[in-house]
Residue, then its C-alpha position, 0 to 999 in steps of 0.5 A: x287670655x290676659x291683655x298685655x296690660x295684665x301681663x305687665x302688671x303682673x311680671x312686675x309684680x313677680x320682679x317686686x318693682x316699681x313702675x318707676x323701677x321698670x320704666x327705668x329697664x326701658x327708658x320710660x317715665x314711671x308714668x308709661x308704665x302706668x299708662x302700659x298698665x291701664x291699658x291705655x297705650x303701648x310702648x314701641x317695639x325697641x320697648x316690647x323688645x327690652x320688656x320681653x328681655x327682661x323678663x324671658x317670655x316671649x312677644x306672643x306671652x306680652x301680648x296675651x296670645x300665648x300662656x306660654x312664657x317660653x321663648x323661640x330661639 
């Protein structure tokens, strides 16, 4: 399954936005992002929350365990 640096990159892409675009939606420089992309660190919790919110998929789809993008309410 994909990591959660692949998933990132790729709902980004879906959304045509910029890394500085979606660092914006949760309060991180455009470098973040690419540091998130690279798979060289993570955002925090409150960060995964807003990401996962933002594009409606669930924590479990950012993280790569499920290749399912639908959220459990």
């Amino acid at each position: 399954m994909p990591t959660f640096a692949e998933r990132i990159k790729e709902l980004r892409a879906e959304h045509n936005l910029t890394q500085e675009q979606l660092g914006e939606v949760i309060g991180v420089k455009h470098y973040s992002i690419y540091s998130y992309e690279k798979g060289r660190s993570y955002p925090e919790m409150r960060g995964l929350v807003m990401l996962a919110d933002y594009f409606g998929v669930s924590m479990d789809y950012l993280a790569g365990r499920t290749d399912r993008r639908e959220v459990n309410r």
